[in-house]
C-alpha positions in Angstrom: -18.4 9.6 2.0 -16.9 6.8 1.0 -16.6 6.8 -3.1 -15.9 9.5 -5.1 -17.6 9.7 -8.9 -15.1 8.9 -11.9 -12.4 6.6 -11.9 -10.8 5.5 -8.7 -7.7 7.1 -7.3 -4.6 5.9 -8.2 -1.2 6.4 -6.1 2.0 6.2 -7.5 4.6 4.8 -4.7 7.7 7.0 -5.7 5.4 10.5 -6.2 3.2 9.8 -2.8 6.8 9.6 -0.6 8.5 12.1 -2.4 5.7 14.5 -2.0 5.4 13.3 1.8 9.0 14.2 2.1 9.1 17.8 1.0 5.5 18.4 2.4 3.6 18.7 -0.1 1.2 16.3 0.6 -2.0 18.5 0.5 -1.1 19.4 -3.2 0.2 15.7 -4.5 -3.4 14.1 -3.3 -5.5 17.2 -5.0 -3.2 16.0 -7.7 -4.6 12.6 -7.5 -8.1 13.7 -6.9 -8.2 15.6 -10.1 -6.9 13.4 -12.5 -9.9 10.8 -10.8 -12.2 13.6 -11.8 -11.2 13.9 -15.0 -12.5 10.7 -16.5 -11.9 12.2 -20.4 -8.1 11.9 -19.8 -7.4 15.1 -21.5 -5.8 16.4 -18.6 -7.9 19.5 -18.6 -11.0 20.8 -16.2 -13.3 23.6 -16.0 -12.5 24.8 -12.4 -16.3 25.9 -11.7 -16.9 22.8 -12.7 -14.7 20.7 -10.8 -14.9 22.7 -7.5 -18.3 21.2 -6.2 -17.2 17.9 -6.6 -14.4 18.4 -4.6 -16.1 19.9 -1.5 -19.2 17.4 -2.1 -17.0 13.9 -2.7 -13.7 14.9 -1.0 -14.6 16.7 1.8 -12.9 20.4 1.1 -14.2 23.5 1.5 -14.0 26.0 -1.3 -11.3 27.9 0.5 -9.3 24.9 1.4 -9.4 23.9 -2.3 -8.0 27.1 -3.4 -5.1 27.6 -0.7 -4.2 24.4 -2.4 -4.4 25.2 -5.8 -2.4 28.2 -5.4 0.4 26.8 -3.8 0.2 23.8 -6.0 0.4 26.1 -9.2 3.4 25.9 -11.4 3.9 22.7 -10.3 1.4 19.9 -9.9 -1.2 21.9 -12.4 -1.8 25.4 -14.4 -4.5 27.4 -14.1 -5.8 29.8 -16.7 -8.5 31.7 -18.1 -9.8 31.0 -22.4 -11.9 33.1 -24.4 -13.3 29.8 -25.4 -15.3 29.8 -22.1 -16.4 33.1 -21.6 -13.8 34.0 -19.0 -13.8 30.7 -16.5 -10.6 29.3 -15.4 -9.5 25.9 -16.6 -6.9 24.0 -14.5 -4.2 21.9 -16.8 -2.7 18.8 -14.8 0.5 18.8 -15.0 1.9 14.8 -16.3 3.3 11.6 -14.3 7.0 12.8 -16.6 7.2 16.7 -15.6 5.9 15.9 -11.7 8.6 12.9 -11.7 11.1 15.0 -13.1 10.3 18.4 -10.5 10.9 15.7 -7.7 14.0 14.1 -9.1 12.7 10.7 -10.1 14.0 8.4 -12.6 11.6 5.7 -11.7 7.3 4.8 -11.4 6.3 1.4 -10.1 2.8 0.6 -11.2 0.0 2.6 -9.1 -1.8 1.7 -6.2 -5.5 1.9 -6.9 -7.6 2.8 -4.2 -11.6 1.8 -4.9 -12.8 3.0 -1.4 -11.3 5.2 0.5 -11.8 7.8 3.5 -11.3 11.6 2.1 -11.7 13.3 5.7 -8.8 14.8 7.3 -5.4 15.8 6.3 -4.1 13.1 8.6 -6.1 10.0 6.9 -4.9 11.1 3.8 -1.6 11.6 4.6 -1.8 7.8 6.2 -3.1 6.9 2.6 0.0 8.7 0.8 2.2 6.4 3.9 0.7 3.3 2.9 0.9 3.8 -1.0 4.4 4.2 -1.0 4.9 0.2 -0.3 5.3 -1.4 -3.9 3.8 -4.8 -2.8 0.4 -5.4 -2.9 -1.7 -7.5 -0.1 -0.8 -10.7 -0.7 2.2 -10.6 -2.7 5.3 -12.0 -1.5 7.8 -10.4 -3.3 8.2 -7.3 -0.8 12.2 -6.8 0.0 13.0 -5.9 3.7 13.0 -2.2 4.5 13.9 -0.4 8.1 12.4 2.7 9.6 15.3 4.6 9.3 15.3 3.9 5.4 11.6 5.2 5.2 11.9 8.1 7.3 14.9 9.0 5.2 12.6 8.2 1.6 8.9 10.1 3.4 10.0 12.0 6.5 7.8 10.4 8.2 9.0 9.5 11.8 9.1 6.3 13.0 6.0 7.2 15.8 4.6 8.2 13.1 4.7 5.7 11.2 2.7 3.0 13.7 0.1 5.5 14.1 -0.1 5.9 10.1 -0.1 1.7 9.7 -2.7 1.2 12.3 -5.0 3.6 10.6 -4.9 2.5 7.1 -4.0 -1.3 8.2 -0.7 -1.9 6.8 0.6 -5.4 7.3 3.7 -5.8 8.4 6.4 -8.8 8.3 9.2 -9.4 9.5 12.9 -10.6 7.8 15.5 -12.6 9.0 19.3 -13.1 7.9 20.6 -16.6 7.8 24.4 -17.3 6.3 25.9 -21.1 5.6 28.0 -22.9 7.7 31.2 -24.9 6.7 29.0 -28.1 5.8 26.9 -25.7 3.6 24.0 -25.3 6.1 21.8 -22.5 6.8 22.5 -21.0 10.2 21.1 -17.7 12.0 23.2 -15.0 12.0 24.6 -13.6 15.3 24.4 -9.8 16.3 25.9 -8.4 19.8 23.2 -6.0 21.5 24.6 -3.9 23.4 22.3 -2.5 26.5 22.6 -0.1 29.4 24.1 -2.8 32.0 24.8 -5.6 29.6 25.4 -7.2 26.2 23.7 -10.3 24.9 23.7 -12.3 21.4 20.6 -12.7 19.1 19.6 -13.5 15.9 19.8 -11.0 13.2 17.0 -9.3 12.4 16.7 -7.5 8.9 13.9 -4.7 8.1 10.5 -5.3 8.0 7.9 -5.9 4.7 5.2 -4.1 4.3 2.0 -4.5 2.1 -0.7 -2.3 1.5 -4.3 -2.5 1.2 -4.7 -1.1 -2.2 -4.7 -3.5 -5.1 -2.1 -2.6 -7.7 -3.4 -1.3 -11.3 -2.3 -1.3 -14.4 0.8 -0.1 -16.0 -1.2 2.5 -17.8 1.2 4.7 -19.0 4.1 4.2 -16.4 6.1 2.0 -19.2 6.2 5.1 -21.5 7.1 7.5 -18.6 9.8 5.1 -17.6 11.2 5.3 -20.8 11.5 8.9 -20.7 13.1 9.5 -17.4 15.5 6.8 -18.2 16.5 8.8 -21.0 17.1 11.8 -19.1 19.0 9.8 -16.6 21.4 8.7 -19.3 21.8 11.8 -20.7 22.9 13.2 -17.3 24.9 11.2 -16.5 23.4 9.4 -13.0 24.7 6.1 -11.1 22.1 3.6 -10.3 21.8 2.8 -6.8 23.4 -0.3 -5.1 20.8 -3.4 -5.1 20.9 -5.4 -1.7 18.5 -7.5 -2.1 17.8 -10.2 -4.6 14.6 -12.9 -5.1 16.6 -14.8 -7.5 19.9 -16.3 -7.4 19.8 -14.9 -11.6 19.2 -11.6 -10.3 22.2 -11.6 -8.1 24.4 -12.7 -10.5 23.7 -10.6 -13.0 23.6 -7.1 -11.1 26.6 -5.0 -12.1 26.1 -2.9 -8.8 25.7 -4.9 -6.1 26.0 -3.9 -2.6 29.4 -4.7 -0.1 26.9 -6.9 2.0 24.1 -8.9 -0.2 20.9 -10.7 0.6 19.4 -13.2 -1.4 15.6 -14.7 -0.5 15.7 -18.2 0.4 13.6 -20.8 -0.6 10.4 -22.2 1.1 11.8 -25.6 1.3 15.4 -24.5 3.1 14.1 -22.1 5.5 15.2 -22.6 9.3 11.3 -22.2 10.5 8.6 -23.1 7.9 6.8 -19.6 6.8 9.5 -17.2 8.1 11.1 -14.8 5.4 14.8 -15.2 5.3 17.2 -13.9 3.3 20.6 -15.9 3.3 24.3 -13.4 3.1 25.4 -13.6 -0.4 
């Protein structure tokens, strides 16, 4: 089955590889699933009630669904009986602030939105979790250059994995090249010694690759608030920001208190080396 009743699921980027990191990704996209389900945004359900659409629309089976929900309790949701309902259980999902928070966040991008999507499998929903935690969008431009390494580090996902995990959900993938000037001010590729079993030869630096997901991004929704709440907490502990690296604007790079030892900034279309390639010149 293709679509699911309610509202379409919605990934958040930062949640989707944190949860793929610590293996939990089973419980962070029954997350997802029930906040689709529940369309009245209260943040409650009636679990007798929300069980048959998740074996009819999601492809679980009842005990499947709650394996899941007992490992996920405490932390993604609550469950709990009222006298209100004559003794059925109620799940309570937990917010985007208190799941940010449990994984150590201090940042949401806006969510992914996915309209269609394939709920069989463990494995093409943990491709779907891979894929949503890209911040560009398809067709967006402004995607900064990121290596294998760096996401196996962010998801644990390896990088076999990771090819298997793009093919199947059809990530698009670009590639980044550093460029540095010259003593007449020109743009010139920048040289990188490879070193191989029998010899050693010189090619053009290569940076990490972009990549952009199929889901279209939606709106902020409530990410702005959360934002402003786990920036507070990060003040009032006390946390460094990370080093920036990369920069689309030449006013970004200036003004960035933390910038990192070695510095990118995005060139221009006009004074690329090849017309079309991405190429980010050594600040």
């Amino acid at each position: 089955m293709d679509n699911a009743p309610g509202a379409a699921l919605k990934l958040y980027p930062e949640l989707s590889a944190a949860a793929l990191k610590y293996k939990l990704d089973k419980e962070i996209y029954l997350w997802y699933e029930l906040r689709s389900i529940n369309v009245t945004g209260c943040g409650k359900l009636v679990l007798e009630d929300a069980l048959p659409v998740l074996v009819s629309s999601f492809g679980y089976s009842l005990a499947t669904v709650y394996r899941i929900l007992e490992s996920g309790e405490g932390r993604f949701w609550d469950l709990y009986e009222t006298p209100l309902l004559l003794g059925r259980r109620q799940v309570k999902i937990r917010g985007l602030s208190s799941l940010a928070e449990s994984f150590g966040i201090s940042f949401l991008s806006p969510p992914h939105k996915l309209s269609s999507f394939s709920c069989q499998g463990r494995g093409n929903k943990r491709a779907q979790l891979y894929a949503s935690s890209f911040k560009p969008a398809e067709g967006s431009r402004k995607g900064k250059p990121i290596s294998r390494e760096s996401i196996k580090a962010a998801t644990g996902v390896r990088p076999r994995q990771q090819r298997r995990y793009e093919r199947a959900v059809r990530v698009k993938k670009v590639a980044n090249f550093a460029v540095q000037k010259d003593g007449q001010d020109k743009l010139v590729p920048v040289p990188q010694v490879v070193s191989g079993k029998s010899k050693t030869w010189v090619k053009n630096r290569r940076l990490g690759n972009t990549y952009y997901c199929r889901a279209l991004q939606a709106c902020r929704g409530m990410v702005k608030r959360v934002n402003g709440e786990l920036r507070q907490r990060s003040s009032d502990k006390g946390e460094a920001r990370l080093l920036k690296r990369f920069f689309l604007s030449p006013r970004s790079l200036f003004r960035s208190p933390v910038r990192a030892e070695e510095a990118f900034l995005l060139v221009k279309p006009k004074d690329r080396l090849i017309r079309g390639r991405l190429e980010w010149c050594v600040a």
